[in-house]
C-alpha positions as CSV (number, residue, x, y, z in Angstrom):
1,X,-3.2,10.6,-18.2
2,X,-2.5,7.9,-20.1
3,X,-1.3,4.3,-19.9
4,X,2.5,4.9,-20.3
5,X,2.0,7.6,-17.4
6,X,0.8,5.4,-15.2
7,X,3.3,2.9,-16.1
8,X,5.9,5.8,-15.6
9,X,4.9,6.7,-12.2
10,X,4.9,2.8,-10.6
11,X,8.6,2.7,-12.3
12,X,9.4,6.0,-10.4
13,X,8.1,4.4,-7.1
14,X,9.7,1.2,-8.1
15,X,6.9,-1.3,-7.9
16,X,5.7,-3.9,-9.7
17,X,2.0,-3.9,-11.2
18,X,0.7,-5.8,-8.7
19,X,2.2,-3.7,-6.1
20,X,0.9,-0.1,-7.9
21,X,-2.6,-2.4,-8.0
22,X,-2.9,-3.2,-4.7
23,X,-2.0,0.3,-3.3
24,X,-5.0,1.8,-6.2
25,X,-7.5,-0.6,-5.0
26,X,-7.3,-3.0,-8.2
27,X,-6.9,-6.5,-9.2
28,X,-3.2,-7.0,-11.2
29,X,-4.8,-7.6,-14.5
30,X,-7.7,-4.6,-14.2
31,X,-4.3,-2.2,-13.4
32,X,-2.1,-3.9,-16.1
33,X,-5.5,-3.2,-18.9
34,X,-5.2,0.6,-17.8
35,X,-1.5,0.2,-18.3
36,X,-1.6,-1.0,-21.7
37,X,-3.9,1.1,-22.7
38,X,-7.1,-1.7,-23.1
39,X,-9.0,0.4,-20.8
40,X,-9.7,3.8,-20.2
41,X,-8.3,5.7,-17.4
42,X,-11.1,7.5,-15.2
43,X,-10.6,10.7,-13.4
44,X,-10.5,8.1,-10.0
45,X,-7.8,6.3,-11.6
46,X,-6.0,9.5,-12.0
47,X,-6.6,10.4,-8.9
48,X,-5.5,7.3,-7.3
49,X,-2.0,7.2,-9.0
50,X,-1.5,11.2,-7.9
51,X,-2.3,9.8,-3.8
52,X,0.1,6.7,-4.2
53,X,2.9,9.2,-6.0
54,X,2.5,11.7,-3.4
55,X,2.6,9.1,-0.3
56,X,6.0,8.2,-2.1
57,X,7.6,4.2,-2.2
58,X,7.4,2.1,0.4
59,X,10.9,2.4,1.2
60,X,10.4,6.1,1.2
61,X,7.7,5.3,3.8
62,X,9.8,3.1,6.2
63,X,12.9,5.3,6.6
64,X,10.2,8.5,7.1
65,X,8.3,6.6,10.1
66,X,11.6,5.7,11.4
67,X,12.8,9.1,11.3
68,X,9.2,10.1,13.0
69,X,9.1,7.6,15.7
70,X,12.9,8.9,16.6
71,X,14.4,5.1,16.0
72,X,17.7,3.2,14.7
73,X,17.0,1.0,11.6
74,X,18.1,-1.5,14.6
75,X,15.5,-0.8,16.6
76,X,12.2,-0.5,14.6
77,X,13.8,-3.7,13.2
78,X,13.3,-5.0,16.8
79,X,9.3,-3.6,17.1
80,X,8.8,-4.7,13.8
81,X,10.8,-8.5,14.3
82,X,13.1,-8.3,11.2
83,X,16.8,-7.7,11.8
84,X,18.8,-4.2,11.1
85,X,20.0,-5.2,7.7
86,X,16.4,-6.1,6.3
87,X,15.3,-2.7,7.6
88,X,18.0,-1.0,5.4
89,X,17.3,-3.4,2.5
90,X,13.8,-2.0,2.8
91,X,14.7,1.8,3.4
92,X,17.4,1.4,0.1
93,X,14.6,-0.2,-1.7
94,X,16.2,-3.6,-2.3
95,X,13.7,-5.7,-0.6
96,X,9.9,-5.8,-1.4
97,X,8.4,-4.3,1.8
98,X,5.6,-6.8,2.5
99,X,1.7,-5.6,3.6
100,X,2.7,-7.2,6.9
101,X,5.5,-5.1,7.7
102,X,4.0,-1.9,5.9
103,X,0.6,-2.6,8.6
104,X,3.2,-3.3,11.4
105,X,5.0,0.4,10.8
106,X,1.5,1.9,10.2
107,X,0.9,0.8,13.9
108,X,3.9,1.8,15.3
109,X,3.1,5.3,14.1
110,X,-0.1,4.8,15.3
111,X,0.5,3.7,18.8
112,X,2.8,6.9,18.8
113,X,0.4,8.9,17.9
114,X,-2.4,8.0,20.7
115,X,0.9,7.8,23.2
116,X,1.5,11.6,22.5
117,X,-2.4,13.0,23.0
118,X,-2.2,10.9,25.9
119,X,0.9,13.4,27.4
120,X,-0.9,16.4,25.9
């Protein structure tokens, strides 16, 4: 893999570098060197890029735990206290979803989960 591979994956999941860093577990300017090609990209770096790819965009993300937890854009808006429009802004990928509301959906699905092995 090279630099303009990487590049073309955090275009296909429509972030920003910072976003793509952030998700691989770098500082901005450490992910924007393997970018451009000032530094060489390791197997973990490869590896990284392959997990955030497969785990898909963020918006991808919301509207999949929506689906998961059974809910209305409307009402995850409500667990997650943003409004029904943001949470389609997010799901169409015309809003930055923030680390706050990705955590907040993260333990939603959570919560779900434990709630379920409870009723088992």
């Amino acid at each position: 893999m090279d630099g303009s591979e990487l590049k073309e994956i955090r275009i296909i999941l429509g972030l920003d570098q910072y976003q793509m860093a952030v998700r691989i577990g770098l500082q901005r300017r450490a992910y924007a060197r393997f970018e451009n090609g000032q530094s060489r990209i390791t197997p973990t770096i490869v590896l990284a890029a392959h997990y955030v790819l497969y785990q898909g965009s963020p918006a991808d993300q919301i509207r999949d735990a929506r689906r998961q937890l059974g809910l209305t854009q409307k009402e995850l808006g409500e667990k997650i206290f943003k409004d029904q429009r943001t949470v389609q802004k997010y799901e169409c990928n015309r809003v930055q979803v923030s680390q706050t509301v990705e955590l907040a959906v993260k333990r939603l699905l959570i919560e779900d989960q434990v709630s379920e092995e409870r009723n088992e």
